[in-house]
C-alpha positions as a Python dict, from the first residue, in 0.01 Angstrom:
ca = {
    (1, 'X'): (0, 0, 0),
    (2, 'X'): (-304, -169, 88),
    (3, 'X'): (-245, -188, 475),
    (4, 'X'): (-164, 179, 452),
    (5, 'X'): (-416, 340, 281),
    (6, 'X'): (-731, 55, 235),
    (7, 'X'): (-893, -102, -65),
    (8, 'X'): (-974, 55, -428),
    (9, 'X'): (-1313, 144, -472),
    (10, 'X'): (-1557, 420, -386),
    (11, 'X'): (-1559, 307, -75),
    (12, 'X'): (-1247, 448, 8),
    (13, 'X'): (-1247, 851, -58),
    (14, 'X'): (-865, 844, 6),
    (15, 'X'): (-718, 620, -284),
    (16, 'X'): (-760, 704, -648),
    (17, 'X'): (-847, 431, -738),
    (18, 'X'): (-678, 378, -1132),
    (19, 'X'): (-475, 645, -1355),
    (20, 'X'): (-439, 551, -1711),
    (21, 'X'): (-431, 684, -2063),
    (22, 'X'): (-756, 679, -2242),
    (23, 'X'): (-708, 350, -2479),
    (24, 'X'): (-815, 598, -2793),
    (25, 'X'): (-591, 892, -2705),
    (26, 'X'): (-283, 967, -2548),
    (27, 'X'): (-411, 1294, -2491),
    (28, 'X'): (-659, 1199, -2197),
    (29, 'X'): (-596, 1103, -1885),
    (30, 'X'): (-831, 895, -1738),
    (31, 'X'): (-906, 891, -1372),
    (32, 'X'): (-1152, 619, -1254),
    (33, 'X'): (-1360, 490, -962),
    (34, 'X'): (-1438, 168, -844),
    (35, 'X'): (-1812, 47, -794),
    (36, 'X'): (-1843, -334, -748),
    (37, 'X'): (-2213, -299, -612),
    (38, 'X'): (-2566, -349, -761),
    (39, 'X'): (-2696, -26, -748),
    (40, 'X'): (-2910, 48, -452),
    (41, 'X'): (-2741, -220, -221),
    (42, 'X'): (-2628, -39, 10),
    (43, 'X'): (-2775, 343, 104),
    (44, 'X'): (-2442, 479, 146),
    (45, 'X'): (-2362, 438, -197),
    (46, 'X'): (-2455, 775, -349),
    (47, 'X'): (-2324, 928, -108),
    (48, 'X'): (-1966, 764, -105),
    (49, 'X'): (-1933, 802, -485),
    (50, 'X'): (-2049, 1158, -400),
    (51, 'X'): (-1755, 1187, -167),
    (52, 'X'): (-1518, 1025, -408),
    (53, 'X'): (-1582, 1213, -721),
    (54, 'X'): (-1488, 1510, -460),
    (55, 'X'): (-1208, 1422, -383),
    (56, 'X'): (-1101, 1331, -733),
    (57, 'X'): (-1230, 1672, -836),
    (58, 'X'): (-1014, 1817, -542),
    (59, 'X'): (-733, 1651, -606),
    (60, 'X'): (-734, 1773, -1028),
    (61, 'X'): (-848, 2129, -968),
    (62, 'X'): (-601, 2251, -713),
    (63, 'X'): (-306, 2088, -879),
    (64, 'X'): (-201, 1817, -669),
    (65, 'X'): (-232, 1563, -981),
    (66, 'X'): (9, 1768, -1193),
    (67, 'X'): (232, 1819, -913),
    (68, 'X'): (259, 1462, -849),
    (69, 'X'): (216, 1353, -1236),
    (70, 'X'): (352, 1673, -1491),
    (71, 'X'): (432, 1452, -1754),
    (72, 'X'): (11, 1480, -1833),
    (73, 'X'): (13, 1856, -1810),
    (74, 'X'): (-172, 1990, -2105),
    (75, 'X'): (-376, 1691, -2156),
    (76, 'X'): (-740, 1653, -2113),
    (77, 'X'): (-885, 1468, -1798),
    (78, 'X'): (-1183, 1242, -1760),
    (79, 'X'): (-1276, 1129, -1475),
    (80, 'X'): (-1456, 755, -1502),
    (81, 'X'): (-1716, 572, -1275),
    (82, 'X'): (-1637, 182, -1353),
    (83, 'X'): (-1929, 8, -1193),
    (84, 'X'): (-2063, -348, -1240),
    (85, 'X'): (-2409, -298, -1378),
    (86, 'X'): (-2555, -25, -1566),
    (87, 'X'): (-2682, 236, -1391),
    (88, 'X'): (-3097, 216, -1298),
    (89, 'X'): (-3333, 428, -1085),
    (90, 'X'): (-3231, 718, -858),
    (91, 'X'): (-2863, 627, -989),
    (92, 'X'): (-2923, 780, -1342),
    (93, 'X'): (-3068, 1154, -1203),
    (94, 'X'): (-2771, 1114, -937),
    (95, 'X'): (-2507, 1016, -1242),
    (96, 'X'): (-2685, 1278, -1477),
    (97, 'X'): (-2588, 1600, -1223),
    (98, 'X'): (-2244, 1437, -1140),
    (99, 'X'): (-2140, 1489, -1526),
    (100, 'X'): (-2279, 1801, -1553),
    (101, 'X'): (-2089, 1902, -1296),
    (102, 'X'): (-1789, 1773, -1351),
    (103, 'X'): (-1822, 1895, -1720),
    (104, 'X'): (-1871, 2283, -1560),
    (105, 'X'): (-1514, 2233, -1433),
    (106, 'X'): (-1390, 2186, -1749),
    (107, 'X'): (-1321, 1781, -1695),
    (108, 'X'): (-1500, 1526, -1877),
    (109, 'X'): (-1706, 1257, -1701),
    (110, 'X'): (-1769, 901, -1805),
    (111, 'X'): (-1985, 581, -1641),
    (112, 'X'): (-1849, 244, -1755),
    (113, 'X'): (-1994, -74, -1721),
    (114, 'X'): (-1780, -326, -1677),
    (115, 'X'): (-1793, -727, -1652),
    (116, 'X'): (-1643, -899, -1320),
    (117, 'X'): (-1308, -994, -1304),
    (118, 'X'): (-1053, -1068, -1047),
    (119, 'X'): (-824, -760, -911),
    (120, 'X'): (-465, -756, -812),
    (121, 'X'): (-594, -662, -440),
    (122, 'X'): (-771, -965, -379),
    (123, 'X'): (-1090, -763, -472),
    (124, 'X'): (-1310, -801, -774),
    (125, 'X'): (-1496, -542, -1006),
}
């Protein structure tokens, strides 16, 4: 899958990058994005996790997800920004209008900090 559709992270608009059930309740479906960066290292970053929340947003609201996953229908959807340092500077304004956004669609929106560790794609978060 790699070769065809290119790494997890938000990087890469085209791949969700993880689909699981909220650890706390079965009845949310959590959707989440990979950010291995520092913040600010690269300019593009914003910008691509603009891009990806998009496309996750997309991909919920006209009912591809469902389609391909109707076993969640009726359950609640977050969508979840995994990154490897908490969030600092022009990030937090940036973060800040992302969840209110998502939140007017009727999803939920959630930034997780998370320590490094290896991933099954060679990659690390």
């Amino acid at each position: 899958m790699l070769a065809e559709f290119g790494a997890r992270g938000v990087e890469n608009p085209s791949v969700v990058d993880l689909i699981a059930l909220d650890a706390a309740s079965d009845q949310v479906v959590v959707l989440a994005m990979l950010e291995r960066r520092p913040w600010g290292q690269d300019r593009a970053q914003l910008r691509q996790i603009e891009e990806k929340l998009n496309r996750y947003l997309g991909y919920v609201l006209d009912g591809f997800f469902i389609q391909q996953f109707p076993r969640h229908a009726g359950r609640r959807i977050r969508l979840r920004l995994d990154c490897a340092e908490a969030p600092h500077g022009t990030a937090i304004a940036f973060l800040d209008a992302a969840r209110h956004a998502v939140e007017h669609q009727g999803l939920e929106f959630e930034v997780n900090v998370v320590a490094a560790t290896p991933a099954s794609d060679g990659s690390s978060l």
